[in-house]
C-alpha angles and dihedrals in degrees: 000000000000130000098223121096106261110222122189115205125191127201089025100145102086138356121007093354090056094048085044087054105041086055096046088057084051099047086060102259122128103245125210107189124200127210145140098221096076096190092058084045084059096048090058098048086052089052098049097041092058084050096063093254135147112232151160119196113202113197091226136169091204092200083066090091101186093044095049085048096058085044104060089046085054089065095045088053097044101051104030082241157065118190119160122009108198116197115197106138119114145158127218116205091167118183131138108276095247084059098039120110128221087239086061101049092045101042093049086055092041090059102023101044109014093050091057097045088058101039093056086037083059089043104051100067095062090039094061089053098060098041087231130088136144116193115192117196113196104224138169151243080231095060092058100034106019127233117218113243083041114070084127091052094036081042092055093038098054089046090059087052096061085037099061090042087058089043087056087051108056100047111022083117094058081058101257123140119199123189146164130239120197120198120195113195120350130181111248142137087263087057093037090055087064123114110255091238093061098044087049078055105057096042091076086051089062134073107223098040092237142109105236117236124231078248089065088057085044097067095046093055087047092066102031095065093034115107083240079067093054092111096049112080133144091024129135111220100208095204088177102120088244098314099139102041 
């Protein structure tokens, strides 16, 4: 048992879930983080532990449901406790729909929404134990607005929206909070990858002329899993710089 808040993170390996991860340790939780790529696992571990910082890295493909599933319990077990879950990973497989496959579309739901459904299913046992819980769901501007060559990932995104309302809902009374944040867009090495063309194109489209940062998602989920959060649940955080006005 520790007395530390146990905070699972998934997809902290690289991008927003590292910055997530890298706050939360900061912010004094034990941070347990899950990826598949074990060597950047290691990286962050490296990272939090010179910080000062309290981790577990758990080497994790999350659209393996059962074995996401006995990992999380793990945790629970482990540590006597589960406070905050944190689901960020997350898979893009983007095409025009007359060109996407069936294989696409399943396999970006598979990993963007079912993940999260039995993650915070997993979670939510433990959680309820210990009358304290704070479940994060990584959105996107594309799940409220829709982005064309996306309709699987706006689709997933948008799904994780009604699931974590219906989260809050349910067990608001156990003292779990469950909320959405959306990025807009965040610099990474998916957006980098874009061609110039297409990253002049979006600027105009926000409000405050920047590319936001994985710091700029950090600090949501900061708050949004801290006790000073306990009265905000079944929200959705747009962190977009004004993208989806």
């Amino acid at each position: 048992m520790t007395e530390k808040r146990v905070a699972i993170v998934t997809g902290a390996s690289r991008g927003i879930g590292r910055a997530i991860a890298m706050r939360l340790a900061a912010d004094g939780r034990h941070v347990v983080g899950f990826a598949r790529n074990a060597d950047q696992l290691e990286s962050l571990r490296g990272e939090i532990d010179a910080a000062g910082g309290s981790c577990e890295m758990r080497s994790c493909d999350v659209g393996e449901g059962d074995k996401l599933a006995t990992e999380i319990e793990g945790v629970a077990e482990r540590y006597g406790r589960l406070d905050i879950i944190v689901n960020n990973a997350g898979i893009t497989r983007d095409g025009l729909i007359l060109r996407m496959s069936d294989e696409d579309f399943d396999d970006v739901l598979r990993v963007n929404l079912r993940s999260a459904f039995v993650a915070c299913r997993s979670a939510a046992r433990p959680m309820m134990r210990g009358r304290f819980g704070r479940i994060v769901n990584l959105g996107s501007v594309s799940g409220i607005i829709g982005n064309a060559g996306q309709t699987n990932y706006s689709a997933a995104k948008a799904g994780l929206i009604g699931l974590t309302k219906s989260i809050a809902k349910e067990l608001g009374g156990k003292g779990i909070t469950a909320n959405v944040i959306a990025p807009g867009f965040i610099e990474s090495d998916m957006t980098n990858a874009l061609p110039a063309a297409v990253r002049e194109g979006v600027l105009p489209a926000i409000a405050l002329r920047r590319f936001g940062s994985g710091c700029d998602i950090a600090a949501a989920a900061s708050y949004l899993t801290s006790d000073e959060a306990g009265y905000v649940t079944g929200h959705v955080l747009s962190v977009d710089g004004g993208l989806g006005m």
